[in-house]
N, C-alpha and C positions, 0 to 999 in steps of 0.2 A: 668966636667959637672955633675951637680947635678938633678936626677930625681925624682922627688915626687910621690908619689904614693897618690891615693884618695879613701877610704874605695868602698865596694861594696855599701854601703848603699846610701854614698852620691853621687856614679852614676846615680841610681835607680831614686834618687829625683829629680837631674836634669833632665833625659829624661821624668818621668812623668811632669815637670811643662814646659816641651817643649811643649809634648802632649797633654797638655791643651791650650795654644795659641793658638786661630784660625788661620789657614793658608789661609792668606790675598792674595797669590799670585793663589788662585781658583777661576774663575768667579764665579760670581751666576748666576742662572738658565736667558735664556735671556726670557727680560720681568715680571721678579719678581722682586719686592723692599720688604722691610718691610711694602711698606705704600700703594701699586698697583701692581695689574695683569692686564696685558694688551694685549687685545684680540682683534684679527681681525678681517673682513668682508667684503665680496667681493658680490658685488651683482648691476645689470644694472640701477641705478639711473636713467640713460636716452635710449632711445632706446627703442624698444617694449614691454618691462618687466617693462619700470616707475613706474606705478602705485605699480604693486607687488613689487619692490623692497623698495619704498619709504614707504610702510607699513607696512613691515616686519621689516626694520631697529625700524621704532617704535616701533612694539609690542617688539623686542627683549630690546631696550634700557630702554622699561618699566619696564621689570622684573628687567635689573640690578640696575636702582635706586632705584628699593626697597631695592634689596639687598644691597645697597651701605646706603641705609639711616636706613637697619638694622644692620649693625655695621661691613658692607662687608663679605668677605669669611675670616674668624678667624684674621681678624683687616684687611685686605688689599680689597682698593676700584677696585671695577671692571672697568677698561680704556677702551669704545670701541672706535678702532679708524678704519674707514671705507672709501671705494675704490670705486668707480664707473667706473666700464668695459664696461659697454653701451653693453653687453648681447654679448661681440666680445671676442672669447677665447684669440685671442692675447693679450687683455687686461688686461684681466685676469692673464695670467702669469707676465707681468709688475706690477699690483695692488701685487699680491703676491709676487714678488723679493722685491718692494717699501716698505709694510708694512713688510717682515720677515728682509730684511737688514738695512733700514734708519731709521723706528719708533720699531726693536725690539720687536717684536709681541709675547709672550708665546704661544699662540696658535689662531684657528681660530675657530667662530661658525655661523651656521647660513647661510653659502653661498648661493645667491640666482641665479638660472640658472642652467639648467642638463650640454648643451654641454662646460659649463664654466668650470663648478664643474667638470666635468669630464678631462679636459684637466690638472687638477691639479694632478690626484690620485696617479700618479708614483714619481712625485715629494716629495709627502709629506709624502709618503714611505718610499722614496730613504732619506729625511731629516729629516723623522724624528719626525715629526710637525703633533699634532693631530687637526681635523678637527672634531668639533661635529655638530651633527642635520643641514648635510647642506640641500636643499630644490635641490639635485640633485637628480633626481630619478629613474639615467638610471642603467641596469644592471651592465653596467662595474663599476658603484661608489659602488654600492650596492652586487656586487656576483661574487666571493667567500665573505666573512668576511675578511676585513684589520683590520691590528694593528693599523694603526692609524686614521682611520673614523668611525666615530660612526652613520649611519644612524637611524633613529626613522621614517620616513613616508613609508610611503609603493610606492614599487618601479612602475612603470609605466604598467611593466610586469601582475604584482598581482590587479593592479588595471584595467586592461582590462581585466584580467580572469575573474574576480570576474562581472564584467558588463557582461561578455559572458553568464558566467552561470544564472545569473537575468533576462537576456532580455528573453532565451529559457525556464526557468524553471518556472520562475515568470510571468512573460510577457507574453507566449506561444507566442512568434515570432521567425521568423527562416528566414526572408528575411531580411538579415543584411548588410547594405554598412558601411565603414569605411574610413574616409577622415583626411589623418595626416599631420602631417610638414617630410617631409623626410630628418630627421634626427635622431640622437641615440635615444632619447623619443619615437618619433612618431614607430621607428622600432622595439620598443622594446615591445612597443603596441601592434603592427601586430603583435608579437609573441604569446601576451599573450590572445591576441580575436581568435585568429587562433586554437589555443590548448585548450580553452574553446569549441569552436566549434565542434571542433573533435571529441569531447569526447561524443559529442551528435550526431557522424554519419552526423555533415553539416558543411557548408563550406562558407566564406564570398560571397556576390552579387558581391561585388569588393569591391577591395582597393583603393582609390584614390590621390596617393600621393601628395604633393605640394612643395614646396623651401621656404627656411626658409624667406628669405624676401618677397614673396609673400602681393601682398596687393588687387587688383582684384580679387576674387572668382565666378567671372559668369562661367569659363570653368570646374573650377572641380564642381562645383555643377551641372552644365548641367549633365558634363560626371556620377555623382552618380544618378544624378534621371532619367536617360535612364534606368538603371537598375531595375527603381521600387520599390524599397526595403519599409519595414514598417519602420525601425529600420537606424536611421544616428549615426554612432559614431564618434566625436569630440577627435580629440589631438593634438593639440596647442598651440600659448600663446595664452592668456587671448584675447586680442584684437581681434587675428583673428578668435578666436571663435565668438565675437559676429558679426564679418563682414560676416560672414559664416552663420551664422542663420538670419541675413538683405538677406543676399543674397536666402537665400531658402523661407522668405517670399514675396520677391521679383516675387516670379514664381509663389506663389501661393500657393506653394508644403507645404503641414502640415505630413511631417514623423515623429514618435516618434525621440527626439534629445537627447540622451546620450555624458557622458563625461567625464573625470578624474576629481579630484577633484576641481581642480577651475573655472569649468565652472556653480557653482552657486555662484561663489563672486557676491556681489549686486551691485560695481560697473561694472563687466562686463555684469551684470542683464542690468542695466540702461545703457549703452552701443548701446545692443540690443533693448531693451525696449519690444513692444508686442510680437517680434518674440523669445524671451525667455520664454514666457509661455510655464507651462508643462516638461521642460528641469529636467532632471534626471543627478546624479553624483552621483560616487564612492566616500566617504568620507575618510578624513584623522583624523580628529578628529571633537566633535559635533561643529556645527555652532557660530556663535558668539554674537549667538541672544537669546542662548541655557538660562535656569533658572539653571543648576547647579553650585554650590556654585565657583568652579573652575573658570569660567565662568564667573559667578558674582563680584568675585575679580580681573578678568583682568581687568574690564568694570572699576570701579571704580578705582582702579592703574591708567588705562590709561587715566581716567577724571584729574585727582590727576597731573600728570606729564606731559600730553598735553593737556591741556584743552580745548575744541572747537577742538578736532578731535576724530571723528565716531569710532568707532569699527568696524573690517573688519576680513573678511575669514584671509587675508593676515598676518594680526600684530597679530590674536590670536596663529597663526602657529608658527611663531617667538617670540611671548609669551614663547610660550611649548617650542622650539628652545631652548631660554634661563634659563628658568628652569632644562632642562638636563644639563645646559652646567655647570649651578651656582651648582647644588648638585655634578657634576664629581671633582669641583675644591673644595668642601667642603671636601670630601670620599677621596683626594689623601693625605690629611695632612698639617701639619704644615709646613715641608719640602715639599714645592709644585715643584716638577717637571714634565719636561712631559711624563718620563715613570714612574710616579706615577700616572699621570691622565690616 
């Protein structure tokens, strides 16, 4: 038996020209091609969030085909491919198994619903899967800080503090009633008008909670204006906010009507119609009516891409939505993964 022997050198060269072969038996990142990223979105097309979620999908879709018609994220076009849960957590987890196993999602931005968005946060923990600027604003999505959710609006919390301290400081009022959805949002409200309160030695008129599918408000509004209050705070969806302010012009009753941030969208304005005059919110970013250049450039993008559709609270949100989510995938590289974004 004859053994050959083959220099050191020409070892060397065969395992570097091995080293250089790309190793074809490595997935690629799921949801990344050379030529598309493809991103998800979970938000209640139908059910009592329609409207907000049917608008948010816009503004967000507007920013990506700018992006996309500016020459994508370093060549690859932004895919949104989108899920309607009808605002039901169950579905929500369905819409998310659906788009992360069957359409391969990279990741997700933008989700519209708190107790939806919240039903996901251990999941996309436990998998892995970032989730940017979603429109959930309860404490559990939002606090402590997760590795993989990137909130940007301000939590429900921070947003009824912040009302707490303007109605007694600004306002000089201190007969305050509070009328929520009882559920994670609306609780997490109560936490943040109650320690607002506090701090100023006073205490709510009452609380008055309600059930999420709630659509009659003659009983809690009764049970809030026995108490007399100057000051009504609002935390719900969009709808029944303005069912809630029909119902308190209904009696007569003109209390200052405060709210989280979407209770001055102009479609829930004209909802309510007269009984929205006056109405105060905590803001998430300026209006969409606003003259800053920012601003200026959604309106026209979104003339550009849906032509004959309004500008709204909702689709400038999901504008900015978009915006974080296209610079996070620009900032992770050329090698786009998700624990680069």
């Amino acid at each position: 038996m004859k053994v050959h022997l083959m220099s050191l050198g020409k070892v060397l060269s065969m395992l570097m020209a091995l080293l250089l072969v790309p190793n074809l038996s490595v997935a690629a990142e799921p949801g990344v091609s050379p030529n598309s990223i493809k991103i998800g979105w979970i938000g209640g097309l139908s059910g009592p969030i329609a409207f907000v979620a049917q608008n948010g999908r816009i503004g967000m879709e507007t920013y990506f085909k700018y992006v996309n018609d500016s020459g994508g994220i370093k060549g690859r076009k932004i895919q949104l491919l989108s899920e309607d849960d009808g605002y039901q957590p169950v579905r929500t987890l369905a819409a998310y198994k659906k788009l992360k196993e069957r359409d391969d999602v990279f990741a997700f931005c933008g989700n519209m619903g708190t107790v939806t968005t919240a039903s996901l946060v251990s999941i996309l923990e436990e998998e892995k899967i970032p989730l940017v600027a979603p429109f959930g604003l309860s404490l559990s999505v939002t606090v402590p800080p997760k590795r993989y959710l990137f909130g940007i609006f301000a939590n429900y919390y921070d947003q009824m503090e912040m009302l707490g301290q303007y109605i007694v400081k600004s306002l000089k009022k201190t007969k305050i009633s509070y009328l929520y959805q009882n559920d994670e949002a609306g609780q997490d409200g109560l936490k943040g008008l109650t320690s607002a309160l506090e701090r100023e030695k006073l205490s709510l008129v009452q609380g008055v909670p309600f059930a999420t599918g709630t659509q009659d408000f003659s009983a809690p509004v009764l049970k809030a204006k026995g108490g007399d209050p100057e000051v009504v705070v609002l935390l719900t969806v969009p709808v029944n906010s303005a069912r809630i302010m029909k119902e308190i012009a209904k009696f007569g009753w003109k209390p200052l009507i405060l709210g989280h941030a979407p209770i001055v969208d102009e479609q829930l304005v004209e909802m309510a119609g007269d009984a929205a005059e006056g109405v105060r919110a905590a803001g998430l970013t300026v209006l969409h009516n606003s003259d800053t250049e920012v601003v200026k450039t959604y309106r026209e993008r979104l003339a550009k891409y849906f032509p004959g559709t309004r500008p709204t609270f909702w689709s400038l949100q999901a504008y900015v939505a978009g915006m974080v989510c296209a610079e996070g995938l620009k900032r992770a590289g050329e090698n786009l993964t998700r624990e680069g974004l």
